[in-house]
C-alpha positions as MATLAB code, in Angstrom:
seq = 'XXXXXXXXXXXXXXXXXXXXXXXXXXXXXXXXXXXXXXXXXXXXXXXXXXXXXXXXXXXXXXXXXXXXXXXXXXXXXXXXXXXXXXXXXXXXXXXXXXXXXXXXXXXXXXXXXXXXX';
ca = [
      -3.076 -153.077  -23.751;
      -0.214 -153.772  -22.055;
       3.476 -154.715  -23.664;
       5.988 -156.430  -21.140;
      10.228 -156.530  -22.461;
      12.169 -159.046  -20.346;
      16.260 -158.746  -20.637;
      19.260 -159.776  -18.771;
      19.104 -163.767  -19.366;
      21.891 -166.209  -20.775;
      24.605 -168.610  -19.331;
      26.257 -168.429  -16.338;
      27.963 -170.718  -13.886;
      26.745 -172.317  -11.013;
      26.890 -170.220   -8.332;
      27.145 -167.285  -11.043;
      24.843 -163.873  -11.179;
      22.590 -162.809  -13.420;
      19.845 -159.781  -12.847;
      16.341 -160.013  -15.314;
      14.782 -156.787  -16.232;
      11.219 -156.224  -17.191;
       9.245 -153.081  -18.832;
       6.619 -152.461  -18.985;
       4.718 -150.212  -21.258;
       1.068 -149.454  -22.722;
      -2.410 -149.113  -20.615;
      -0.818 -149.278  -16.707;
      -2.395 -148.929  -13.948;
      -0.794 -147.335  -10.875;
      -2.146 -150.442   -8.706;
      -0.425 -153.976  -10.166;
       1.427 -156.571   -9.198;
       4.725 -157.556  -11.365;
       6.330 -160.349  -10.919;
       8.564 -163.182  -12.099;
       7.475 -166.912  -13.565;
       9.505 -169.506  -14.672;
       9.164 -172.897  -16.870;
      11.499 -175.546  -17.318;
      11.668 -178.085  -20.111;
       9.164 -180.709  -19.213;
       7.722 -178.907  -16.513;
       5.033 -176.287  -15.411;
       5.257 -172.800  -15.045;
       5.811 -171.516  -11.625;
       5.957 -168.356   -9.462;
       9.132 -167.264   -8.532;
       8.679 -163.884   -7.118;
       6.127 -161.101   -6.981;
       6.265 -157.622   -5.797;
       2.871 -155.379   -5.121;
       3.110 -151.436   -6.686;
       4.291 -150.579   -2.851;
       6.802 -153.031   -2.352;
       5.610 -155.951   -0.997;
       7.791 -158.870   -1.908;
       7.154 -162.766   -2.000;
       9.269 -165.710   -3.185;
       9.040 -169.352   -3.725;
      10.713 -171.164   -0.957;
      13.908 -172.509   -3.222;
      14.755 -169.304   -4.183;
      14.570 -167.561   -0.676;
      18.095 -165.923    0.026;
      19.101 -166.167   -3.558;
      16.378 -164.371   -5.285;
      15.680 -160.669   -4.946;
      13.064 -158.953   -6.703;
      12.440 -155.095   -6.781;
      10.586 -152.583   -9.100;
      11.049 -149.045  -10.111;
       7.574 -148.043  -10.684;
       8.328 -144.853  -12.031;
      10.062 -146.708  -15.136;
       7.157 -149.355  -14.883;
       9.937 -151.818  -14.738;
      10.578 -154.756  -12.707;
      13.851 -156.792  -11.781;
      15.337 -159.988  -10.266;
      18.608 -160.112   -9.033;
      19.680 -163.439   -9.221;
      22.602 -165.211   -7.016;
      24.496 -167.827   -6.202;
      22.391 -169.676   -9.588;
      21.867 -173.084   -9.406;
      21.941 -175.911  -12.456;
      18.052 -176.306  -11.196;
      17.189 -172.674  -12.010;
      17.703 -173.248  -15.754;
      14.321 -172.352  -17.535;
      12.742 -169.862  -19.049;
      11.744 -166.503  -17.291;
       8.558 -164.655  -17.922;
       7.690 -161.435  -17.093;
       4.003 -161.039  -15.526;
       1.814 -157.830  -14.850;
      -1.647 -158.461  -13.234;
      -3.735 -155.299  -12.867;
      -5.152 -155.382   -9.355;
      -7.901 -153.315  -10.523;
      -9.451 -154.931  -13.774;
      -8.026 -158.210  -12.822;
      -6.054 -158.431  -16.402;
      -3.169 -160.289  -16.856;
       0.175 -159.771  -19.094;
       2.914 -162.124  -19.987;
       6.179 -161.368  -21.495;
       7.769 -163.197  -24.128;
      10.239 -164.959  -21.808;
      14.155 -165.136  -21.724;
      16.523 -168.211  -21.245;
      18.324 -168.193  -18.175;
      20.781 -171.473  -18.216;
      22.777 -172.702  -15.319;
      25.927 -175.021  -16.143;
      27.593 -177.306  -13.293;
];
């Protein structure tokens, strides 16, 4: 099993900073994919950002240039660096592990991030 701990959301300005931080802990494999999910009220969770165990990162195409994601895998943990934060980015953010191996899937418990114009 496989616990994910998201931190680092709250209120900020638009055009403000705020950098999510995810750990993971439990049953990891080396191989995974972490990444970053969002949901907004009335609306369906999306992708935001992934990263693969070596590096590889990919974003949604309104948070390209704003939006960095990166992962220290020797703390299992993953972050997003967010900039330059937009009312439109207010949701929640969930934390997501997939196991590349076993094809198992993890979720954190989410954390507010809200964006005031």
């Amino acid at each position: 099993q496989v616990q994910l701990v998201e931190s680092g959301g709250g209120l900020v300005q638009s055009g403000g900073s705020l950098r999510l931080s995810c750990a993971a802990s439990g049953s990891i494999f080396s191989i995974n994919m972490m990444g970053w999910y969002r949901q907004a009220p009335g609306k369906e969770r999306e992708k935001v950002a992934t990263i693969t165990s070596s590096g590889r990162a990919v974003y949604t195409d309104p948070v390209k240039g704003r939006f960095t994601i990166s992962r220290d895998n020797a703390k299992n943990t993953v972050y997003l660096q967010m900039n330059s934060l937009e009312p439109e980015d207010t949701a929640v953010y969930y934390c997501n592990l997939r196991a590349l191996v076993t094809g198992d899937i993890y979720w954190g418990q989410g954390t507010q991030v809200t964006v005031s114009s």
